[in-house]
Phi, psi and omega in degrees: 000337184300300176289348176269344183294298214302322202289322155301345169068026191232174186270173189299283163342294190293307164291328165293320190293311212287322190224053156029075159248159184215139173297134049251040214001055180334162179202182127203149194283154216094328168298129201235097200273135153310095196261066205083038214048013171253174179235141165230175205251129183288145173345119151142330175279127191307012147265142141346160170274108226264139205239091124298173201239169193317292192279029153299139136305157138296108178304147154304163184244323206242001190274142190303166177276135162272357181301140172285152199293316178302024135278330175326160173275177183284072182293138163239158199288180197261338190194166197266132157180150135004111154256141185273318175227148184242162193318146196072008184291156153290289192291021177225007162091054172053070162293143199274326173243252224210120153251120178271135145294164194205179181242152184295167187025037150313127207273183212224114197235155204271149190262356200186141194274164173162200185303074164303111196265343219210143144171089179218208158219033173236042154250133190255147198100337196246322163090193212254101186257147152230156201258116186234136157291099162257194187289134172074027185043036162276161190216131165266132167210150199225134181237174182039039188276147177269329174214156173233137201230014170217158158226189195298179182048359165330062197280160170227179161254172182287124167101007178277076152014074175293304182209177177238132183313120182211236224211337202303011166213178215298018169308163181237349173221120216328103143258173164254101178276129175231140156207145172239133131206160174306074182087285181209319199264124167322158181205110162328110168318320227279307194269012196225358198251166175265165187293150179242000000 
């Protein structure tokens, strides 16, 4: 939220009140937060963002996908490891994807190739994430990262050295947070990924 207030150019406070968020101010791309009173839409949607007036809706966030895996773009997992919490998990506080073990500074590869929409550390809980755009409004996302090796606007290919695997969220040891999504809505890696 820090970095979408400073690129908006509005103070933090104001943009959270404005869209009755509350910490730890979840967001996800495609969501579409009011901003001085229009609403736009945050990284991860296949248009530019888009600019409306105070009474848009609010999109869901959190509902399972109805996309079929055959639509998916061809995903290659991002990085070889143990998963540790599976999509749903409960014990890991109901997560949207996939925690890979990892070695510390592993390289961390684009699961498809497309856009990097994303690539900071200021969503919280996710530690230095990037965000990839791909085809049909699919969203890539690699969490807990130690370094990033791309920035926005960035394209990249499928199988392309994004970032190196490290501790930066709330892990106590070198993983991957991988989450896909359909639009706004999650999608279990395990099904849209090839079998291992």
């Amino acid at each position: 939220m820090s970095a979408i207030a400073r690129r908006c150019g509005v103070p933090l406070a104001s943009l959270t009140s404005e869209n009755d968020l509350r910490p730890p101010y979840t967001i996800y791309p495609g969501q579409e937060l009011i901003v001085r009173g229009q609403t736009r839409t945050v990284a991860g949607d296949t248009a530019r963002p888009s600019i409306r007036g105070r009474q848009a809706s609010h999109r869901p966030v959190s509902t399972p996908s109805q996309a079929s895996s055959a639509e998916a773009p061809r995903f290659q997992w991002p990085i070889r490891g143990e998963i540790l919490d599976h999509y749903g998990s409960a014990a890991a506080g109901r997560i949207d994807g996939v925690r890979i073990a990892a070695r510390m500074g592993q390289p961390v590869l684009a699961a498809a190739s497309g856009e990097v929409v994303y690539a900071d550390e200021g969503l919280q809980g996710y530690g230095k994430l990037v965000l990839i755009r791909h085809t049909d409004n699919w969203v890539t996302a690699y969490g807990f990262n130690s370094r990033l090796r791309v920035q926005e606007g960035q394209q990249v290919v499928v199988g392309q050295h994004i970032a190196d695997a490290g501790v930066s969220g709330p892990l106590t040891r070198p993983a991957v947070h991988f989450e896909v999504r359909h639009g706004v809505n999650p999608v279990n890696p395990v099904e849209v990924l090839p079998v291992r």
